[in-house]
C-alpha positions in Angstrom: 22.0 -18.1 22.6 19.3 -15.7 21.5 18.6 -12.3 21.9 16.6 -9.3 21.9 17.3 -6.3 19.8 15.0 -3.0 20.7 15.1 -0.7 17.9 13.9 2.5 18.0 13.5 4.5 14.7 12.3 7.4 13.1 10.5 8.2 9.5 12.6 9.9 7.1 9.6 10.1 4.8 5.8 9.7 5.1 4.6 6.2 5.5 1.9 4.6 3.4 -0.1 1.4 3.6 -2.1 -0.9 1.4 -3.7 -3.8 3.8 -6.0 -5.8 2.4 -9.5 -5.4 3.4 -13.2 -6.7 3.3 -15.3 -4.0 4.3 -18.6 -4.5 2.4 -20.6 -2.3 0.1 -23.4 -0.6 1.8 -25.6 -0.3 -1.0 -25.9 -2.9 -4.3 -25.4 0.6 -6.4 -22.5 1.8 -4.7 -19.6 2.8 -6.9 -16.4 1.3 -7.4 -15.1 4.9 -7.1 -17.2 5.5 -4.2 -16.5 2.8 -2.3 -12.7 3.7 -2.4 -13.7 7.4 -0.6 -15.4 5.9 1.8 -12.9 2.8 2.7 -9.8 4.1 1.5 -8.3 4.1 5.7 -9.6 0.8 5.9 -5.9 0.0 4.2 -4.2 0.9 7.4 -3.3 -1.3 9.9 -4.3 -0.3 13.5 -4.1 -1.6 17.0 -7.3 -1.4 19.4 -6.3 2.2 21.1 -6.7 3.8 17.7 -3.0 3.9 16.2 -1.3 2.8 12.9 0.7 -0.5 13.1 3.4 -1.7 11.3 2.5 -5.6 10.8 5.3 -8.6 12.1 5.9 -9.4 8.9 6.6 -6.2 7.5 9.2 -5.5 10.1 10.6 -8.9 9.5 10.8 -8.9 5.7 12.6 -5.4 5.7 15.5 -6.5 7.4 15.0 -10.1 5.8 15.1 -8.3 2.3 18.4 -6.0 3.3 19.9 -8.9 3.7 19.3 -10.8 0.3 20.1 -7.3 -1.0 23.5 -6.9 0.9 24.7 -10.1 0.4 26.9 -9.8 3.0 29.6 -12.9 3.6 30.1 -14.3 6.6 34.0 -14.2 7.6 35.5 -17.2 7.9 32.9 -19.7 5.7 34.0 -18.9 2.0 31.2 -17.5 -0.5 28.5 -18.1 2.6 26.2 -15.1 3.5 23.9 -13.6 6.0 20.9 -14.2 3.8 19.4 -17.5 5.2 20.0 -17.0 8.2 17.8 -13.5 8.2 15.4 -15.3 6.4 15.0 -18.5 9.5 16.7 -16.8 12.4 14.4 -14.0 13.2 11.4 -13.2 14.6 8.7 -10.3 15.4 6.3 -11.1 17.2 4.1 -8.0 17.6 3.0 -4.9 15.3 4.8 -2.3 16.5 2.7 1.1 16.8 4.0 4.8 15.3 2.8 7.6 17.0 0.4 8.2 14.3 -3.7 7.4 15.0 -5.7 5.9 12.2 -8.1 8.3 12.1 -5.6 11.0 11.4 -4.0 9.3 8.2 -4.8 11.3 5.5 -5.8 9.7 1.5 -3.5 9.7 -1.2 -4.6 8.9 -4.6 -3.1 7.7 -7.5 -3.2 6.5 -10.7 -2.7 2.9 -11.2 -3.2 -0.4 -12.4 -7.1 -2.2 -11.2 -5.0 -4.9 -9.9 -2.2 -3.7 -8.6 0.3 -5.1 -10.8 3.4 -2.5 -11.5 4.6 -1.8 -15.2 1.7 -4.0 -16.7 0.6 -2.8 -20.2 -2.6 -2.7 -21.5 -4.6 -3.2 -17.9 -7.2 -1.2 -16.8 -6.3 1.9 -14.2 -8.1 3.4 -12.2 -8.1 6.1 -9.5 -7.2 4.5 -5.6 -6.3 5.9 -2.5 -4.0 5.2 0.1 -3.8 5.5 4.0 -0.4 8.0 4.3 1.3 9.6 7.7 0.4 13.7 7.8 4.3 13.7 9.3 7.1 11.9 7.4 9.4 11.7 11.2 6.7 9.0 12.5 8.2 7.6 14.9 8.4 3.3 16.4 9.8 0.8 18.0 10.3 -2.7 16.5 11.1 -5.8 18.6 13.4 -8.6 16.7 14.2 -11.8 18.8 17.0 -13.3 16.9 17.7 -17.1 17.2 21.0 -17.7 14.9 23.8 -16.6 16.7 25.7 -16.3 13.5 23.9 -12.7 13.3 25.8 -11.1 15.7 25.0 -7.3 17.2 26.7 -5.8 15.0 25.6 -7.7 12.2 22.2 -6.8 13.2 23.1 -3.4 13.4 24.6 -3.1 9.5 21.6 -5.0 8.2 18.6 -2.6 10.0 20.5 0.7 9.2 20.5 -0.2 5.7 17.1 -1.8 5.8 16.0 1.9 6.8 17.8 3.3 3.7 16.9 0.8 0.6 14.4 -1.3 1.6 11.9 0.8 3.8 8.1 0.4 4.8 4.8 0.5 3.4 3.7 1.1 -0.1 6.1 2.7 -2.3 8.7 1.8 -0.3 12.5 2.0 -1.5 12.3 -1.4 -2.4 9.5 -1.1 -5.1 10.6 1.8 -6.7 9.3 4.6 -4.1 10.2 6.9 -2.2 8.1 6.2 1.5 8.9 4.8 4.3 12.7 5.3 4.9 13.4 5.5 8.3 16.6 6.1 10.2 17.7 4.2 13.4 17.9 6.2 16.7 18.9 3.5 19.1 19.3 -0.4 19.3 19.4 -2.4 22.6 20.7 -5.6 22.6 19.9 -8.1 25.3 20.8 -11.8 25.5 18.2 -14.5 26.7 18.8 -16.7 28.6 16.2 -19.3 26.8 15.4 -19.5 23.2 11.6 -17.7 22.6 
């Protein structure tokens, strides 16, 4: 049997984002430094009424990545754990919107590596800004369909609390050093399906 889990959450701390983008130059002579103040939301991801998404997969890999972290076994089948089947057994399908609007992110900058590559000595940095939250109690609410029924509701539960703690969202999350993008759990609903999505 699958299921739904509903969970709504709440930031503990501001929320930053680093998408990927193409937005062109308008100008051959445009800056490198320019062309991150004029781009620099273009790094958040947003939905068509105006507001900040948190991607499928980032809602996905955070709980995937709390439990490789937690390692926790699974009673009854020796040194097995959870790990796998977090990694193939669940599923978001849709970015889930905070209650944030795109235009009212404001720019962070920092001081980093040209490529983005953490710790790396001798590389070139340079200044770059990021898309951040102006509140850090954003609020969401992410959708997982799971289809292992060896991750149980309370399974679920352990794994997305602690997801919230050490794992987070965004740039600079927990899980990369940082500090951004904890989040709490308010509320999980659980509801069975009665067909597998």
């Amino acid at each position: 049997m699958s299921a739904k889990a509903t969970v709504e959450i709440e930031g503990l701390a501001v929320m930053q984002q680093g998408r990927y983008h193409q937005t062109p130059k308008t100008q051959s002579k445009e800056s490198d430094d320019d062309y991150e103040r004029r781009t620099w939301r273009d790094k958040a991801h947003k939905n068509e009424d105006g507001f900040v998404v948190i991607p499928p997969m980032a809602q996905k890999k955070c709980v995937e990545k709390a439990a490789s972290m937690l390692s926790m076994k699974i009673v009854g089948r020796g040194k097995s754990t959870y790990t796998k089947h977090f990694l193939s057994g669940i599923l978001v399908l849709e970015p889930a919107p905070i209650n944030v609007r795109w235009d009212d992110m404001v720019g962070l900058w920092v001081f980093g590596d040209s490529k983005g590559e953490r710790n790396k000595s001798g590389g070139k940095r340079v200044l770059k800004c990021f898309p951040t939250t102006p509140i850090s109690d954003w609020r969401s609410t992410l959708i997982y369909y799971i289809l292992d029924d060896t991750i149980t509701e309370e399974v679920f539960s352990i794994h997305i609390r602690e997801a919230g703690n050490f794992v987070g969202l965004g740039v600079f999350r927990p899980e990369s050093g940082g500090y951004y993008g904890r989040f709490k759990v308010l509320s999980i609903v659980w509801e069975v399906l009665e067909e597998m999505i």
